[in-house]
Biotite code that builds the C-alpha atoms (Angstrom):
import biotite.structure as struc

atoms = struc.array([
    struc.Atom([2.189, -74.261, 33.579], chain_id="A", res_id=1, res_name="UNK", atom_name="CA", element="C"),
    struc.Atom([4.995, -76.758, 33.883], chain_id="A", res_id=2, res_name="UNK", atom_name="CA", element="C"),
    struc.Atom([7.520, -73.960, 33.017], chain_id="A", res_id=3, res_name="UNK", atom_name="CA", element="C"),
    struc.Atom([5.876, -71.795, 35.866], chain_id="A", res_id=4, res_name="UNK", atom_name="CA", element="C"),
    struc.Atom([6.171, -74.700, 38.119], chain_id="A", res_id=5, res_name="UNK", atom_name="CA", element="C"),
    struc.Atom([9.980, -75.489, 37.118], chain_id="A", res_id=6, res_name="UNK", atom_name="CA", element="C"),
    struc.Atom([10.414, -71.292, 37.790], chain_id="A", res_id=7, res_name="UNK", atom_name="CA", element="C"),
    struc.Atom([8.680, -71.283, 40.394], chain_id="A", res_id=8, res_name="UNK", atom_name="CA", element="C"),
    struc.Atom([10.807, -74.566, 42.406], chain_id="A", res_id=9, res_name="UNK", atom_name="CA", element="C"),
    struc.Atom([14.316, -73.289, 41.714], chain_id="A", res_id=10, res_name="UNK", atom_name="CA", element="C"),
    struc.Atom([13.329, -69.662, 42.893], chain_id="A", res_id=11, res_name="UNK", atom_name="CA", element="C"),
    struc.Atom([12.147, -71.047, 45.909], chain_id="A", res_id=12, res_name="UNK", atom_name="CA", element="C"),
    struc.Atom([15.520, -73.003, 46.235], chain_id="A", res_id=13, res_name="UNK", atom_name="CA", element="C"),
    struc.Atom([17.403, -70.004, 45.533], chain_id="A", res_id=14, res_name="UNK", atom_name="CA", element="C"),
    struc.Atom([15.470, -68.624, 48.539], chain_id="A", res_id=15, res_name="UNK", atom_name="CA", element="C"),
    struc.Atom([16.296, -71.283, 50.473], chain_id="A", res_id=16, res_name="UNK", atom_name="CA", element="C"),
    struc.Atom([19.802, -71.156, 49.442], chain_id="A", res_id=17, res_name="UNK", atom_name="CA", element="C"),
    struc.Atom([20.236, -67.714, 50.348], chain_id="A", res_id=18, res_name="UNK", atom_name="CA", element="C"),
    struc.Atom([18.200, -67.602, 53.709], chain_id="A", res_id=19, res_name="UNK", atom_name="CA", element="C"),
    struc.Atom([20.911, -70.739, 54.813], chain_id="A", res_id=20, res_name="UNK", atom_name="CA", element="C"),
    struc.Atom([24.150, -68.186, 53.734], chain_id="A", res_id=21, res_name="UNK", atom_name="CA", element="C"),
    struc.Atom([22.903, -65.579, 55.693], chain_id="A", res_id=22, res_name="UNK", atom_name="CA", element="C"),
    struc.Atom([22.097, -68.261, 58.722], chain_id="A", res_id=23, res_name="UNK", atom_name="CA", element="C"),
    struc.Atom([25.641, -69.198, 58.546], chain_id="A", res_id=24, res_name="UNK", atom_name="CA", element="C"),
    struc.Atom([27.282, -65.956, 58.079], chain_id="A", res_id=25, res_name="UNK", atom_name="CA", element="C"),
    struc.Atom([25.731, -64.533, 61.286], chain_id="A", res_id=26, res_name="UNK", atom_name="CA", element="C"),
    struc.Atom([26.431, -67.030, 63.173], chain_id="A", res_id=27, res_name="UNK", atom_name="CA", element="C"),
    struc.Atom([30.374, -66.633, 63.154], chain_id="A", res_id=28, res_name="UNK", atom_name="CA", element="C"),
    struc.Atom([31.673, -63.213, 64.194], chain_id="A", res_id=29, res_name="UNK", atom_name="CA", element="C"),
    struc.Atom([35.872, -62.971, 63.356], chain_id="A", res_id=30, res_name="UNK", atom_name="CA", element="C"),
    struc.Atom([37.976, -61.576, 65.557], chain_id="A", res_id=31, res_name="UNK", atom_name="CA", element="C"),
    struc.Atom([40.951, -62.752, 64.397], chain_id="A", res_id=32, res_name="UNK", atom_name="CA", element="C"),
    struc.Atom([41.280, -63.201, 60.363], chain_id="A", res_id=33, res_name="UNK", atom_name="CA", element="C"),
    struc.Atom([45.532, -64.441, 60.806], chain_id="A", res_id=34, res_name="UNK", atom_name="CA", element="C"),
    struc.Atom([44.923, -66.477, 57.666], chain_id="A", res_id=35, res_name="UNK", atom_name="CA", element="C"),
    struc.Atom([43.806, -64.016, 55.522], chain_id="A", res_id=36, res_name="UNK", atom_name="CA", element="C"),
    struc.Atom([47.223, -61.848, 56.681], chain_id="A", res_id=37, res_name="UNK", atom_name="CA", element="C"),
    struc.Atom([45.113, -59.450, 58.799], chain_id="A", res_id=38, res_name="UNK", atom_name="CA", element="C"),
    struc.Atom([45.947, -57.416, 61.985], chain_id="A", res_id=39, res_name="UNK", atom_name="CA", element="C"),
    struc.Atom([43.372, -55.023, 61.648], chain_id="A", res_id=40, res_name="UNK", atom_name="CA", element="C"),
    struc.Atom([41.796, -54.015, 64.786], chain_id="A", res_id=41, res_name="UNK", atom_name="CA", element="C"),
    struc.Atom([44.576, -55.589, 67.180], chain_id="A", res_id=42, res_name="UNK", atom_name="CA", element="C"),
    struc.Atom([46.475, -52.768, 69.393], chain_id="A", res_id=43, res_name="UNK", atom_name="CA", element="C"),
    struc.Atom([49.906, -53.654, 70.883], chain_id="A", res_id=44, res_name="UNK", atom_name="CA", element="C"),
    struc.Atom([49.825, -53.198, 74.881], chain_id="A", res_id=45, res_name="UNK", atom_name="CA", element="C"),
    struc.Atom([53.214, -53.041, 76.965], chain_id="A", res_id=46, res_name="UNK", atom_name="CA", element="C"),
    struc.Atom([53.386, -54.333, 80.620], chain_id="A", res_id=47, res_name="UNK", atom_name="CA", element="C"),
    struc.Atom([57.043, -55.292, 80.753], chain_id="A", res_id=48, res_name="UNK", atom_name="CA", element="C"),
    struc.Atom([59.239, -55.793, 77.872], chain_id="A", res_id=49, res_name="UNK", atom_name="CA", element="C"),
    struc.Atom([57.840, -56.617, 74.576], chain_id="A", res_id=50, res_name="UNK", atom_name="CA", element="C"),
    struc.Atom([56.542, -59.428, 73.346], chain_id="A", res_id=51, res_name="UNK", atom_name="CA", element="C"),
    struc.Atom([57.158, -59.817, 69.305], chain_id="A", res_id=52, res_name="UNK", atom_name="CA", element="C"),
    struc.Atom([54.255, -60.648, 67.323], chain_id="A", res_id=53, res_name="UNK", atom_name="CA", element="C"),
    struc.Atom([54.178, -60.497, 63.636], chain_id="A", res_id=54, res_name="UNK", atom_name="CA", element="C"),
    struc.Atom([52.150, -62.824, 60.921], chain_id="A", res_id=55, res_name="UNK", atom_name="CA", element="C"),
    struc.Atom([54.026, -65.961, 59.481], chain_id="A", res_id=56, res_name="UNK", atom_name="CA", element="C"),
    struc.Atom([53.417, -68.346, 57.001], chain_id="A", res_id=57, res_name="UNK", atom_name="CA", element="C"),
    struc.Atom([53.579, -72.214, 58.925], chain_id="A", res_id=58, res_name="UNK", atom_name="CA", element="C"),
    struc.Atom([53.232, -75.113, 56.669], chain_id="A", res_id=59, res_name="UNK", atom_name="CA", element="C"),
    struc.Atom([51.257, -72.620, 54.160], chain_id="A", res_id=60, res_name="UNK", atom_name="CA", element="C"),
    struc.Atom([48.621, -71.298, 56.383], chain_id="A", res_id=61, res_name="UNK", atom_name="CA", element="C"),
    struc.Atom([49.289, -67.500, 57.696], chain_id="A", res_id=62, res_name="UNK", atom_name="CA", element="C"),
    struc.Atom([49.378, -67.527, 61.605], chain_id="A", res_id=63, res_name="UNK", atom_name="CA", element="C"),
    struc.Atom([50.187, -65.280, 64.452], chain_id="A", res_id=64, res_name="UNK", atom_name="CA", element="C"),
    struc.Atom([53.814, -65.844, 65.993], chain_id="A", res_id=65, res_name="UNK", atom_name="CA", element="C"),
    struc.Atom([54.879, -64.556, 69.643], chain_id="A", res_id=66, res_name="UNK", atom_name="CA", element="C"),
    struc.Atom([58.261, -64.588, 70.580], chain_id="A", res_id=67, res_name="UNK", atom_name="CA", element="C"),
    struc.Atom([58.788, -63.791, 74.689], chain_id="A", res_id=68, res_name="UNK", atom_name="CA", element="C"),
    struc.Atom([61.859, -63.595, 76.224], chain_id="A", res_id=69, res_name="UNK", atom_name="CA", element="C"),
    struc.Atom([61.651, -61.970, 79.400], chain_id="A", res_id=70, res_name="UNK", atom_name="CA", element="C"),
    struc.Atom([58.546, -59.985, 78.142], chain_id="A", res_id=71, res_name="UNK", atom_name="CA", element="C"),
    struc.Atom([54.687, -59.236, 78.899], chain_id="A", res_id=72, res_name="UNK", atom_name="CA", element="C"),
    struc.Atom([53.145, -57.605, 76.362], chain_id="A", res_id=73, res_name="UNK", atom_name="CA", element="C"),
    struc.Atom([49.972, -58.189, 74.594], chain_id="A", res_id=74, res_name="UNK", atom_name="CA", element="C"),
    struc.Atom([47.624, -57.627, 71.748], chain_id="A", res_id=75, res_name="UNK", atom_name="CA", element="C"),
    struc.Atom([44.238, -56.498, 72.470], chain_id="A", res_id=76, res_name="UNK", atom_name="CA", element="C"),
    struc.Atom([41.116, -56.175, 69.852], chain_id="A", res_id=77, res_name="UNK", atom_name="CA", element="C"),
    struc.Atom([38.762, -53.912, 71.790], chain_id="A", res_id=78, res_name="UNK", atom_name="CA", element="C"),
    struc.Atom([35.135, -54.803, 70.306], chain_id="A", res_id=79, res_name="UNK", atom_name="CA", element="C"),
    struc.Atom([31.615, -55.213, 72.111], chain_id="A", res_id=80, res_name="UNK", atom_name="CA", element="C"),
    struc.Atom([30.234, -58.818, 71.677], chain_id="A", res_id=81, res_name="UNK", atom_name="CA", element="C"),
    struc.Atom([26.583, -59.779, 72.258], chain_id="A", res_id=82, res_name="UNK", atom_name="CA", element="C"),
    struc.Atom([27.189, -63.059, 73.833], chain_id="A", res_id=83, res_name="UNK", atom_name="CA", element="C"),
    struc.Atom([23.399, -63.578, 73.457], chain_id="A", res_id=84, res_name="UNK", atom_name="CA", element="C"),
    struc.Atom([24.032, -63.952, 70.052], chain_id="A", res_id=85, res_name="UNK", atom_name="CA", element="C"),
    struc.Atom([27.282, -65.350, 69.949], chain_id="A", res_id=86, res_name="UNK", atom_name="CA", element="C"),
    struc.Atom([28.333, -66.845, 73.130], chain_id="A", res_id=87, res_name="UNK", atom_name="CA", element="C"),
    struc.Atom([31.310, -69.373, 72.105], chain_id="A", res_id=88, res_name="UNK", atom_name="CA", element="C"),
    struc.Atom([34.692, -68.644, 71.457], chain_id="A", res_id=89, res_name="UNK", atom_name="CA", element="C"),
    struc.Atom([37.109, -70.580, 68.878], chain_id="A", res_id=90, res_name="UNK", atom_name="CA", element="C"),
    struc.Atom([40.469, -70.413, 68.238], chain_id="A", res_id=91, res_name="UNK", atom_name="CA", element="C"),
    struc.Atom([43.170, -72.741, 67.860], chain_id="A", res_id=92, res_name="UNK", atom_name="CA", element="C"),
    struc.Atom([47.101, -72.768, 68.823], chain_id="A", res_id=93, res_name="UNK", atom_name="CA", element="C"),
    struc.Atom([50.295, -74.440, 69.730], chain_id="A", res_id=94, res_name="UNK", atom_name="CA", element="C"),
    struc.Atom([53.372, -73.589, 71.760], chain_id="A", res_id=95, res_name="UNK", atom_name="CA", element="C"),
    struc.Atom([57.019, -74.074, 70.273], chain_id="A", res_id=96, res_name="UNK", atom_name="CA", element="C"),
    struc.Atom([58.565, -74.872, 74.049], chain_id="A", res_id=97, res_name="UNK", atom_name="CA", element="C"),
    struc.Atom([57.492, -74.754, 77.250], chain_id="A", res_id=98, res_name="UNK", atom_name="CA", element="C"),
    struc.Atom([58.777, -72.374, 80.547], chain_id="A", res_id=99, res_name="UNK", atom_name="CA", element="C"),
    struc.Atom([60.810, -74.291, 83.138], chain_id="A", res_id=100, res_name="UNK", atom_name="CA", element="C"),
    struc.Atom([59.091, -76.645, 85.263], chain_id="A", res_id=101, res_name="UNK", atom_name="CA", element="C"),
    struc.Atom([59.870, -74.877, 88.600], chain_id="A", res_id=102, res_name="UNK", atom_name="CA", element="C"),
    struc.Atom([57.551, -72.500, 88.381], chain_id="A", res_id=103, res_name="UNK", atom_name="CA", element="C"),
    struc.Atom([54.235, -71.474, 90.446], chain_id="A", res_id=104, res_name="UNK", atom_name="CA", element="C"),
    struc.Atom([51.529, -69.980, 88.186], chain_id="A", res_id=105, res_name="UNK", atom_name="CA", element="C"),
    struc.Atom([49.299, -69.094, 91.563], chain_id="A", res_id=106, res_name="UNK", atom_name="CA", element="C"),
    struc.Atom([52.172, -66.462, 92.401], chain_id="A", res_id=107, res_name="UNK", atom_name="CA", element="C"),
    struc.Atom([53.596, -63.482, 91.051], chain_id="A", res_id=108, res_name="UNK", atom_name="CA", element="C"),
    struc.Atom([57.098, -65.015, 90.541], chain_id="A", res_id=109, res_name="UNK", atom_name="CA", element="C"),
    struc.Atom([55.331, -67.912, 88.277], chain_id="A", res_id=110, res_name="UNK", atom_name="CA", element="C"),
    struc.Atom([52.683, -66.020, 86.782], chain_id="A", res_id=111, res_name="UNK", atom_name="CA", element="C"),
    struc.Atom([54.007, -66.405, 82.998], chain_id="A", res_id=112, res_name="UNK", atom_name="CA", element="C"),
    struc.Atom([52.260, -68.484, 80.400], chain_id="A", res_id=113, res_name="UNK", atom_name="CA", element="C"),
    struc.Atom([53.544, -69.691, 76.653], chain_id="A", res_id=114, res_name="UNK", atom_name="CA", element="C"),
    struc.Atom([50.423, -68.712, 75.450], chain_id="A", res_id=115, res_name="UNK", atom_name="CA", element="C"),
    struc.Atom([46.892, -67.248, 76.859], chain_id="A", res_id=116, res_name="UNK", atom_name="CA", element="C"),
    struc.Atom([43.551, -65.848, 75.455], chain_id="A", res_id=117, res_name="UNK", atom_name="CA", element="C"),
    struc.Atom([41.426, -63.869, 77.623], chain_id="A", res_id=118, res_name="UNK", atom_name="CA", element="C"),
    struc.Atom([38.166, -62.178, 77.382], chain_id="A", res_id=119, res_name="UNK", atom_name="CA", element="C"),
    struc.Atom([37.530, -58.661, 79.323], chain_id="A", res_id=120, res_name="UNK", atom_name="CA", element="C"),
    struc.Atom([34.728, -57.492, 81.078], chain_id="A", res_id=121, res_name="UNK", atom_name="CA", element="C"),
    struc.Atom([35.487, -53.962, 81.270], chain_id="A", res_id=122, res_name="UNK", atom_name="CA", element="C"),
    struc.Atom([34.270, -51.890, 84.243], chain_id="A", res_id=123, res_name="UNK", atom_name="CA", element="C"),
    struc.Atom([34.311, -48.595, 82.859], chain_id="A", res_id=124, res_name="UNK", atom_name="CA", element="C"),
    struc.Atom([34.899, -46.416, 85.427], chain_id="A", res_id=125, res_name="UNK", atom_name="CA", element="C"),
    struc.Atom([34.022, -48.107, 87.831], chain_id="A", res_id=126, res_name="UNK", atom_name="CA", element="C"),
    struc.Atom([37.751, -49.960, 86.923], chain_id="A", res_id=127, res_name="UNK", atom_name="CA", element="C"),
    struc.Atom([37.429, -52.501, 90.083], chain_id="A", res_id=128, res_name="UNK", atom_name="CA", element="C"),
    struc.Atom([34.802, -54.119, 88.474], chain_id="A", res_id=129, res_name="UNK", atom_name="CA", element="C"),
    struc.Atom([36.373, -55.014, 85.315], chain_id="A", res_id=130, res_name="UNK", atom_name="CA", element="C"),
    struc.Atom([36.443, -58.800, 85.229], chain_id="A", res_id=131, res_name="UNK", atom_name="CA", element="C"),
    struc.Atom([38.563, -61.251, 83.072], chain_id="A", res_id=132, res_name="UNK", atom_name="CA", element="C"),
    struc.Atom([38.984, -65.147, 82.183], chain_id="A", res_id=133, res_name="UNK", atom_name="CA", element="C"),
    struc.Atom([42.453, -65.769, 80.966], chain_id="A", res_id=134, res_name="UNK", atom_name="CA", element="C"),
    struc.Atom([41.807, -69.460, 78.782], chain_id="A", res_id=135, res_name="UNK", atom_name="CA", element="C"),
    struc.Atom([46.296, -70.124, 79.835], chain_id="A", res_id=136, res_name="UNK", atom_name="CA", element="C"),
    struc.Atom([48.819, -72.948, 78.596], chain_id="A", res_id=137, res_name="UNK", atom_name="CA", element="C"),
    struc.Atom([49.942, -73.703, 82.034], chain_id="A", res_id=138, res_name="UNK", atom_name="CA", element="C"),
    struc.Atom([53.166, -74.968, 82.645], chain_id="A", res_id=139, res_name="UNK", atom_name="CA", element="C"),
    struc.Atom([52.893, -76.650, 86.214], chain_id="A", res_id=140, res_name="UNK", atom_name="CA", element="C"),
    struc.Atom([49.278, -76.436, 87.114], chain_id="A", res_id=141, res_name="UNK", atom_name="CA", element="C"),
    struc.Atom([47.053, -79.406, 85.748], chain_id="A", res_id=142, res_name="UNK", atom_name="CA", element="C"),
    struc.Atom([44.170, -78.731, 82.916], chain_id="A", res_id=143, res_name="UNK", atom_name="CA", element="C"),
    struc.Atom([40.782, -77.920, 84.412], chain_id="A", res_id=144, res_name="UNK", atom_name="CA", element="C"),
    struc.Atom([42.790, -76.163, 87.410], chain_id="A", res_id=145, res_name="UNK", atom_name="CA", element="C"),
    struc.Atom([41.137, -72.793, 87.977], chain_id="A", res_id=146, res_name="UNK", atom_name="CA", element="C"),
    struc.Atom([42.923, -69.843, 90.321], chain_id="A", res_id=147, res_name="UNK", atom_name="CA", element="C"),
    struc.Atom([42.522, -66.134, 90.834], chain_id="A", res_id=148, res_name="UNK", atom_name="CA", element="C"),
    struc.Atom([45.402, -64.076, 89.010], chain_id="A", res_id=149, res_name="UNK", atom_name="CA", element="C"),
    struc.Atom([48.400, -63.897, 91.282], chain_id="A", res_id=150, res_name="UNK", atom_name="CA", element="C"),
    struc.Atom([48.294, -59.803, 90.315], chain_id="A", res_id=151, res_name="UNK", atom_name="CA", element="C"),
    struc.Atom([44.543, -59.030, 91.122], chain_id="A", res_id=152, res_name="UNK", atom_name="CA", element="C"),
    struc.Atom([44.404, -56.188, 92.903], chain_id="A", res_id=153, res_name="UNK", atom_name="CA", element="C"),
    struc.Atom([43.194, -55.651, 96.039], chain_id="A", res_id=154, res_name="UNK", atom_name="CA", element="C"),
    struc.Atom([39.410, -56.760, 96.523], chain_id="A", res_id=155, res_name="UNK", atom_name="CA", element="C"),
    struc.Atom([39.688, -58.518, 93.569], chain_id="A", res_id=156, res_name="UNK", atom_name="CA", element="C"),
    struc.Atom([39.966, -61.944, 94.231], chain_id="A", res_id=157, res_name="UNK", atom_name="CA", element="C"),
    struc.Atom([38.344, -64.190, 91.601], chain_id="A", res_id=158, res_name="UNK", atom_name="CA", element="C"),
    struc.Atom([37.786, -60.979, 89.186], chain_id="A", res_id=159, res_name="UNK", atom_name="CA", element="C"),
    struc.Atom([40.615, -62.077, 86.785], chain_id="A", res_id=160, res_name="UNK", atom_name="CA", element="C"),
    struc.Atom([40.403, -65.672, 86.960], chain_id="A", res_id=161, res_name="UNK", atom_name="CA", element="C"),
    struc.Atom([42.704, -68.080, 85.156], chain_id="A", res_id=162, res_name="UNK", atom_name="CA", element="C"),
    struc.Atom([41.792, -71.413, 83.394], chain_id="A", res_id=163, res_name="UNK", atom_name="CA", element="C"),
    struc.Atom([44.244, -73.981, 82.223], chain_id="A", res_id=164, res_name="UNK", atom_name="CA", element="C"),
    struc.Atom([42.986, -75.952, 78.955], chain_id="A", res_id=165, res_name="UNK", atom_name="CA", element="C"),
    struc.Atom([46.322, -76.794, 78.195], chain_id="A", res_id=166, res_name="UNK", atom_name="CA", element="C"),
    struc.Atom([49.590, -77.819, 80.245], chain_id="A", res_id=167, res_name="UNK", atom_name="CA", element="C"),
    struc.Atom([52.453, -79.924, 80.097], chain_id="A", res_id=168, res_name="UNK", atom_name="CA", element="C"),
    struc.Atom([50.720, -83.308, 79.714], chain_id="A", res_id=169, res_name="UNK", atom_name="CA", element="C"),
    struc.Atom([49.462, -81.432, 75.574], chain_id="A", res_id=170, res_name="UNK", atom_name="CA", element="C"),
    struc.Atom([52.533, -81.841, 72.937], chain_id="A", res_id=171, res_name="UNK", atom_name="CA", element="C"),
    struc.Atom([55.096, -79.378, 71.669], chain_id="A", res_id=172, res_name="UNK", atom_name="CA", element="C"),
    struc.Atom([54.537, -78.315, 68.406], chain_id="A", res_id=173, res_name="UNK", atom_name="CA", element="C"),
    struc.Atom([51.095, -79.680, 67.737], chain_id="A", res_id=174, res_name="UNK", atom_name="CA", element="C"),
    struc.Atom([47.872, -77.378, 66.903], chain_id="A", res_id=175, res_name="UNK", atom_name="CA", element="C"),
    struc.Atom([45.359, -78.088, 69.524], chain_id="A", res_id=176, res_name="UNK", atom_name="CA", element="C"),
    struc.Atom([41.774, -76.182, 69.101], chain_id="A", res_id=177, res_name="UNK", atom_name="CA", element="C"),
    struc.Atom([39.659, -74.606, 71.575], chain_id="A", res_id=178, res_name="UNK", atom_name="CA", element="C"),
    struc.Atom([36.267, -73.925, 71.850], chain_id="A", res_id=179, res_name="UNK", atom_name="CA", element="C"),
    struc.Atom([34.615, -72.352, 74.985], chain_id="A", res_id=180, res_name="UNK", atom_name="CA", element="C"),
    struc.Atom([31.028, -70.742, 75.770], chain_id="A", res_id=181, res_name="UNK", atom_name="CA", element="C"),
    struc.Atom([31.924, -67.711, 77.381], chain_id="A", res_id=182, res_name="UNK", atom_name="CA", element="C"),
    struc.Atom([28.415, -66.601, 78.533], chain_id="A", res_id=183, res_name="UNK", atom_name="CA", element="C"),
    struc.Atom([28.789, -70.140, 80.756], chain_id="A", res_id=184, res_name="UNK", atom_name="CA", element="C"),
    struc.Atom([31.961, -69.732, 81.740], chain_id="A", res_id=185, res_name="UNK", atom_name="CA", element="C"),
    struc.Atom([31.314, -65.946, 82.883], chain_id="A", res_id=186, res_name="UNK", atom_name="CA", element="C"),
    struc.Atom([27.754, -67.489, 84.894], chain_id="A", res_id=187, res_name="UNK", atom_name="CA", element="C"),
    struc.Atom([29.937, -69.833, 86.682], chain_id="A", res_id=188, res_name="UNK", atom_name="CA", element="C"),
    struc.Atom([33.062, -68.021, 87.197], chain_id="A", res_id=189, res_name="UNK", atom_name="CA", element="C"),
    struc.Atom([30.933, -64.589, 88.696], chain_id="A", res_id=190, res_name="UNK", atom_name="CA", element="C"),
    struc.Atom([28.027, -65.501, 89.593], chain_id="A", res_id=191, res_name="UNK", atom_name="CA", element="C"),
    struc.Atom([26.295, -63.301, 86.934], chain_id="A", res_id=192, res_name="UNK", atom_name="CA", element="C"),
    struc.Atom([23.912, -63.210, 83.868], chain_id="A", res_id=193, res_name="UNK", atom_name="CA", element="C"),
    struc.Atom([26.609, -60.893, 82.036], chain_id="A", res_id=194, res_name="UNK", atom_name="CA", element="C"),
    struc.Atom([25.840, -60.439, 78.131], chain_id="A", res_id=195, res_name="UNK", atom_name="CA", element="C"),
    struc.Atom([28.588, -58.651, 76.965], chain_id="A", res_id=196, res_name="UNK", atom_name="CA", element="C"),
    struc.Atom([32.578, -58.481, 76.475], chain_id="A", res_id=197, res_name="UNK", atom_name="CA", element="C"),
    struc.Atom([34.197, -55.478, 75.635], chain_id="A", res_id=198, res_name="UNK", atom_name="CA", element="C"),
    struc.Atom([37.970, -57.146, 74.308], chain_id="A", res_id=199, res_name="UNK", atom_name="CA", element="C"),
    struc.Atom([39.674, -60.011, 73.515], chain_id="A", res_id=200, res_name="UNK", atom_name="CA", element="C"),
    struc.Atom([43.282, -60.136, 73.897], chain_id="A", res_id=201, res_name="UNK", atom_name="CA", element="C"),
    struc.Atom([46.183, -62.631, 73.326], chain_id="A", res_id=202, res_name="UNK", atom_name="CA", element="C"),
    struc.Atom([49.717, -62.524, 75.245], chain_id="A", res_id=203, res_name="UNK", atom_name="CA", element="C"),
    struc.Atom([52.936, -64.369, 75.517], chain_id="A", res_id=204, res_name="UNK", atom_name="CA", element="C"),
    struc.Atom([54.526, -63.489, 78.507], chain_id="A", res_id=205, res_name="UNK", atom_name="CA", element="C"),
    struc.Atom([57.820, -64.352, 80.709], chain_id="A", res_id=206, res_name="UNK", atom_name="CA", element="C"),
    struc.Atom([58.708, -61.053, 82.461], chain_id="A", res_id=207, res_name="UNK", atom_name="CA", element="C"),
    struc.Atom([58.267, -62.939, 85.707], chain_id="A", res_id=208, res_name="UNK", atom_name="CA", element="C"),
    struc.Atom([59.975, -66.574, 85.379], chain_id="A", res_id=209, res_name="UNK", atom_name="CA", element="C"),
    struc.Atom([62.664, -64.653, 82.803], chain_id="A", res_id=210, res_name="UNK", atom_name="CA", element="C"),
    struc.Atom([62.051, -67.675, 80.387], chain_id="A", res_id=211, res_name="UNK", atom_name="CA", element="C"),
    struc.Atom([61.644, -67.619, 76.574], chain_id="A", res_id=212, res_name="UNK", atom_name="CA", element="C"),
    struc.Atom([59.087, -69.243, 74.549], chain_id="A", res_id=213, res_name="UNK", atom_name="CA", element="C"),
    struc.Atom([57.351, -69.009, 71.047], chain_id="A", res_id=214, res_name="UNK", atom_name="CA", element="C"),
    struc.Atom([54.405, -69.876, 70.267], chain_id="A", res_id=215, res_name="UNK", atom_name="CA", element="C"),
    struc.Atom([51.384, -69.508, 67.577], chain_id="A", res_id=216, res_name="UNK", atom_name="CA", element="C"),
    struc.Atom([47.885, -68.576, 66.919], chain_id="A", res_id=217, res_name="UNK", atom_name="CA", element="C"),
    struc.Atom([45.333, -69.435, 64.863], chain_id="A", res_id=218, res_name="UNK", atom_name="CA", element="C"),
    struc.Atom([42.403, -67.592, 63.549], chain_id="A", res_id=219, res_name="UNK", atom_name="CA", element="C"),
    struc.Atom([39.545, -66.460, 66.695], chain_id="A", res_id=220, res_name="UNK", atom_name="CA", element="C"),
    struc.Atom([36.020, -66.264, 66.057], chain_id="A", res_id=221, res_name="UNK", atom_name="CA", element="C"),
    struc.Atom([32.584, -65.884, 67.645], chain_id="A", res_id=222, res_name="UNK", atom_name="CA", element="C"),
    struc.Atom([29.938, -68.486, 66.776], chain_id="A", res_id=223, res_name="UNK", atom_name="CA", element="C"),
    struc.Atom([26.183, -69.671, 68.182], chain_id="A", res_id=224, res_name="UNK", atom_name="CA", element="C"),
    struc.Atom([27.806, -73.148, 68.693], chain_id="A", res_id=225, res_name="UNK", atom_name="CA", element="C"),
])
């Protein structure tokens, strides 16, 4: 009996064991595996000029590295997400330099950014109705500043909205990470109960300001917290 009851107590721990993997595992969806040297899924898109991203290693960690000089282009990683399930995005970065400090982000001649992650909201097509928040590193415009993009089209307004977490008062060359529930920031942004994103794109652009900047991204994931 004592054997059964030793048996018995580390099967149920294996259980246990196993139940809490398989917690954990769904509760972080990757989008973007950089450290394990992975592109996969991640489509180039051209607006103006091209943006150069390719994998490095930085201090022994694989990253992603954009290089803009007079550029917009992007990388996008089209994927449905159940925000239900996974509502809050992580992701981590820093920005080699920073664009000139003349510039206005809330027009079209200033509407460049070192580096920005934005989630889509696509409206099939029904393309007006697509909705975006673009999480920027502002240059002039303070963190917690929120504006409609200076390109929405018309109607728009408030449909691709803008959000600086970081800006010129956050360090050169240091990591900073992010972490934002995107079913909260969609309620309050819209106005709407909306469950789903259909991408996830990064972009380094300075087609606008004509500047140059690097900077670098860090692995983007999905979690319940």
């Amino acid at each position: 009996m004592r054997v059964f009851s030793q048996l018995l107590f580390f099967y149920t721990i294996m259980l246990l064991s196993a139940a809490v993997r398989a917690e954990s595992a769904d509760e972080k969806l990757m989008i973007g595996s950089f450290s394990s040297g992975s592109l996969d899924h991640w489509e180039a898109r051209e607006f103006k000029g091209k943006t150069d991203y390719q994998l490095v290693d930085l201090a022994g960690t694989q990253v992603l590295k954009a290089e803009s000089a007079t550029s917009a282009s992007g990388l996008f990683n089209e994927q449905r997400i159940d925000l239900q399930k996974t509502p809050v995005m992580n992701w981590r970065w820093h920005i080699k330099n920073r664009l000139g400090n003349d510039i206005n982000e809330q027009e079209k001649s200033g509407d460049d950014y070192a580096a920005r992650i934005y989630v889509v909201v696509n409206g099939g097509v029904a393309f007006w109705q697509t909705k975006a928040i673009n999480y920027v590193w502002a240059r002039t415009s303070p963190v917690g500043k929120v504006w409609p993009n200076a390109y929405a089209y018309a109607g728009a307004n408030g449909k691709m909205t803008m959000i600086a977490l970081r800006s010129s008062s956050d360090q050169t060359g240091t990591w900073y990470s992010e972490k934002r529930n995107i079913l909260a920031d969609l309620k309050h942004q819209f106005g709407e109960d909306i469950r789903y994103i259909d991408a996830v794109a990064i972009m380094t652009d300075t087609d606008d300001s004509h500047g140059k900047v690097t900077a670098y991204y860090g692995d983007i994931y999905f979690s319940t917290n």
